[in-house]
N, C-alpha and C positions, 0 to 999 in steps of 0.2 A: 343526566346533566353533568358537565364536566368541573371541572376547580372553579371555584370561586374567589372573586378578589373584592376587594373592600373599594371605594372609591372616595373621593371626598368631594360636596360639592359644590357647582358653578352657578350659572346664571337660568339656569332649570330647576334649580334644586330648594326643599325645605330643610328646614330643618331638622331630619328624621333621621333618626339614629340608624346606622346599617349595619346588617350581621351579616359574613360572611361565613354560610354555610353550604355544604353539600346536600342540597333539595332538588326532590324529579321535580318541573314541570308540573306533573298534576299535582303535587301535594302544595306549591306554590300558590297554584292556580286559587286553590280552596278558598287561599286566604285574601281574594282579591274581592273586594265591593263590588256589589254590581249597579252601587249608585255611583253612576256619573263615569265620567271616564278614572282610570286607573292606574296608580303606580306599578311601575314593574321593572323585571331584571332580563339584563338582555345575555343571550348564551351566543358567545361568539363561536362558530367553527370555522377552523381555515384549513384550506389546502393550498396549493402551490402546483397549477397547470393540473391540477389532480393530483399529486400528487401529498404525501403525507411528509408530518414531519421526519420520522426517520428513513424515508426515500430521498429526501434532500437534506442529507447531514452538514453543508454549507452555511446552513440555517440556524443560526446562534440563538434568537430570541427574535420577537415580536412585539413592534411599536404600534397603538393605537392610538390615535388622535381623535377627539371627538370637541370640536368647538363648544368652548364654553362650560367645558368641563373639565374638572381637573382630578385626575385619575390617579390612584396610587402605584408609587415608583414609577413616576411620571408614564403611565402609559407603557411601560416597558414590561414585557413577561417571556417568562419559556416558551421555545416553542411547541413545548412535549412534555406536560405535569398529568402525574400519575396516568400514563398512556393517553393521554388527552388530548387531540390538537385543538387546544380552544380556551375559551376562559369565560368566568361569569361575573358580569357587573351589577353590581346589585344597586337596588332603590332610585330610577329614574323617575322625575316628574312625565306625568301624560305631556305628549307634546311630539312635534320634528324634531329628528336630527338628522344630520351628518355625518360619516367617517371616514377616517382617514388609515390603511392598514398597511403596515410595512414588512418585511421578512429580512431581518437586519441580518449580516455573517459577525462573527465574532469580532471585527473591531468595529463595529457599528452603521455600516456601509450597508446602505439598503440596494438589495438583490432582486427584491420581487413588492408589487404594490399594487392595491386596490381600493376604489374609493365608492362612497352608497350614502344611501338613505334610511329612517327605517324611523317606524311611529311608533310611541309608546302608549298602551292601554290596555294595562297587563304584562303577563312576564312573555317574550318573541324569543325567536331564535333567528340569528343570521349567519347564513353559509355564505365565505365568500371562499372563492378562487381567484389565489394571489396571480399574478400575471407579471413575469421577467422584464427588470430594467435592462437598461445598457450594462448596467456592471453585474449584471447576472449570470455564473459559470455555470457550465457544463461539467461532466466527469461521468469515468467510463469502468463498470464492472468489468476487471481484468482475470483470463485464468491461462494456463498453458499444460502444455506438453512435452514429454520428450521419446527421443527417438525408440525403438523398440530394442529392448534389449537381449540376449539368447535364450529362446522360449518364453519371452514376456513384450506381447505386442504394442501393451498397452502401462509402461511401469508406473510405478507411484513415486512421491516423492521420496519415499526411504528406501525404495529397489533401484531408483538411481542417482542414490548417495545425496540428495540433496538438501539441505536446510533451512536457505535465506534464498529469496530472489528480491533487489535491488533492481526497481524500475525507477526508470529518467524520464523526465518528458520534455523535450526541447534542451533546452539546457540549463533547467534547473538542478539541485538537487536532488541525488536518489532518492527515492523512500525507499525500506525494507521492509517487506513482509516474509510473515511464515510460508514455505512451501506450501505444505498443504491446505493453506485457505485459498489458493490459486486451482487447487484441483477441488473447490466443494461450492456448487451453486451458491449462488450466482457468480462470484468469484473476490476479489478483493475491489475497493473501493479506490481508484485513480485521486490524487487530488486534483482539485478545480482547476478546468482548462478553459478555454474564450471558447467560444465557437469554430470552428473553421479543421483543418489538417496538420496533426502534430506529430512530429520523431517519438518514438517509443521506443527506448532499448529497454532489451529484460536481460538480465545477467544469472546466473542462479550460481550458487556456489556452494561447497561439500558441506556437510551436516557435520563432518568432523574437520579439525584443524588443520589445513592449509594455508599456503603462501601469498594468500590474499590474490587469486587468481580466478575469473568461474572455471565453471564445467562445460556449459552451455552459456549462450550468449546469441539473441539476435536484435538484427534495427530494424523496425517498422515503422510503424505510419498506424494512429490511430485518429479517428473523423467525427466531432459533433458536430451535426446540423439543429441543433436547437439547446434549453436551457434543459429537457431533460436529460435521464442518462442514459447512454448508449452502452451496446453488450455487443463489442464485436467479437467474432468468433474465436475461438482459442489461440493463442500464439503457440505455435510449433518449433519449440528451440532446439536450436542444431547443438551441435558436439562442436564446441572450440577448442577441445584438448585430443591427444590420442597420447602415443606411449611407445615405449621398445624395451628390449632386454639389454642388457649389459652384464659381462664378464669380462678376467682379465685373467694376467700372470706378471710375477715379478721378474724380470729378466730372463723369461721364457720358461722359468720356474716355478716353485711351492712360494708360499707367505714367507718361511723363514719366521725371523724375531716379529714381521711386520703381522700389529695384531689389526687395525682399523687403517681403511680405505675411505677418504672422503671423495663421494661422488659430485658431479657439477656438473651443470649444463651452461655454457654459456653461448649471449646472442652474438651476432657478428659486432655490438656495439659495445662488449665486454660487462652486459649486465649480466651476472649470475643468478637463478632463478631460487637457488639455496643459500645464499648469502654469499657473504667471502669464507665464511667455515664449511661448508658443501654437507651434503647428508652423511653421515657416519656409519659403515657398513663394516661386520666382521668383516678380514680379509678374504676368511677361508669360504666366506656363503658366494663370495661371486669368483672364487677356484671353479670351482668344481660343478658349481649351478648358477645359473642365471639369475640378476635380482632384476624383477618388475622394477619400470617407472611408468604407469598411467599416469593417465590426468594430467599430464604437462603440453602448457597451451603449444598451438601448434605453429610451428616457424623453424628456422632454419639454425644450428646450436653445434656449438662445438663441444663433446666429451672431456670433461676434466677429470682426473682421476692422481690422490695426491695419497702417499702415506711416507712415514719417518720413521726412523730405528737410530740410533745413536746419533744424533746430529745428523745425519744422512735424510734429506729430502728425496722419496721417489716420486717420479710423475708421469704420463706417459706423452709429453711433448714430442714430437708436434701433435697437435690434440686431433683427432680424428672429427670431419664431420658427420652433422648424424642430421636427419630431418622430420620433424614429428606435423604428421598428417592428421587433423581433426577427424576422431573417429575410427581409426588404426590405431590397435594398442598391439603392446609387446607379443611376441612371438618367443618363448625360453626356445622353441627348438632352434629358431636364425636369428642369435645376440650377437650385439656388435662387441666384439673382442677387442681389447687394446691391451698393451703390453707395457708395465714401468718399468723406469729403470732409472737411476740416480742422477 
């Protein structure tokens, strides 16, 4: 038998004291007369199209109504006490009744309902199967992928660097989930959509700190056709960044006094992807060797490259263009070379 609730009573009711206790069914049963008809406790169970309460997490709590009776916390309970989808009323007089069952979301907005009969004479049990209003959502177990990376066809979320995915549905707000509850059955839980064909963008971004950019990023289309929840098949996120080498020289020369090189990428609209202070790199590492930039979204940029020694700004104006291909990362052996100079 599941939880039990105390009730108080109506226009069925005597005056008999009720205990709200955890009793099977037969041990209940024992204590029932078998002269004449009987009082009894009724053990509600509900589901939701089939569904249980932690399969429809929309589902705040559970309003019953029963004419003529007046219920404790007015009819209002969890939907889910001690793994339980259900509740026990205790101490009805023999007789009809009616009910009324609702599957409330958290501001009190009933989602799903069902209404019955049931006689009392002795302790019953009633199963009902809640059935979706108009204001009844849908929501869709989400997981993803990403592309195969060198010898690893199938990465995971820490083989390719990833942390958070930020999925949008239409144009609401993102929600953020952990990477890897996207890649562990069933997948993460969408928030409640209507029915019908919705925008899904998924973004996924570095497990370490970056410039507020993803990695991967795609737009789909995800589809309820009813109040349960759908599992459509994994989203396959593409690579929106790639990458290049970069080196230079100072006047076709050594660093000299010059110790730091701030690097920049700018777009043709003059936003800079490192700020206005640019990444800060020894001189001497991009003399003489190539310094990687992966991971920078991909679009069209012009190379900035700034360092100072006595009041003396170098830069290598005009800035060279450069263009980063989703998916194409740096090559050290063919870096784009540029050259300061005061």
């Amino acid at each position: 038998m599941g939880p039990a609730a105390k009730r108080s009573f109506g226009k069925h009711s005597m005056n008999i004291k009720t205990v709200a206790l955890f009793l099977s069914l037969a041990s209940l049963s024992a204590c029932v007369s078998t002269n004449g008809p009987s009082i009894g406790n009724i053990q509600f169970t509900w589901t939701f199209t089939g569904l249980t309460c932690s399969q429809v997490p929309q589902v705040a709590s559970v309003a019953i109504t029963i004419p003529g009776e007046v219920l404790q916390n007015n009819g209002v309970y969890p939907c889910l006490t001690s793994n339980y989808n259900g509740i026990v009323l205790h101490d009805f007089l023999p007789g009809d009744y009616s009910f009324t069952i609702q599957g409330l979301d958290a501001r009190g907005n009933p989602l799903y309902a069902n209404s019955g009969t049931f006689h009392i004479d002795g302790d019953i049990q009633v199963i009902v199967d809640l059935q979706p209003t108009a204001a009844a959502p849908s929501y869709a177990y989400l997981s993803w992928t990403f592309p195969p990376l060198s010898g690893i066809p199938n990465p995971s979320c820490a083989q390719a660097r990833i942390g958070v995915v930020d999925v949008t549905i239409d144009q609401g707000a993102p929600t953020r989930y952990a990477c890897a509850d996207g890649q562990t059955q069933p997948g993460v839980v969408s928030v409640p959509m209507s029915i019908g064909t919705h925008t899904i963008t998924l973004a996924a971004s570095s497990a370490d700190v970056n410039y507020g950019y993803p990695y991967y990023k795609l737009i789909s289309t995800v589809t309820t056709t009813s109040t349960t929840p759908v599992y459509p098949p994994a989203y396959q996120l593409p690579w929106v960044v790639g990458g290049v080498a970069v080196q230079w020289d100072i006047n076709g020369g050594n660093c000299g006094p010059i110790s730091t090189i701030y690097v920049n990428f700018m777009d043709p609209s003059g936003n800079l992807l490192y700020g206005p202070s640019g990444d800060p790199q020894n001189c001497g590492g991009g003399l003489f060797t190539a310094i990687r930039y992966d991971y920078l979204p991909s679009g069209n940029y012009f190379l900035t490259l700034q360092g100072s020694y006595g009041g003396t700004v170098y830069t290598n104006t005009p800035y060279p263009p450069v263009t980063i291909n989703a998916g194409f990362f740096a090559d050290p052996q063919n870096p784009l070379h540029s050259s300061l100079h005061p």
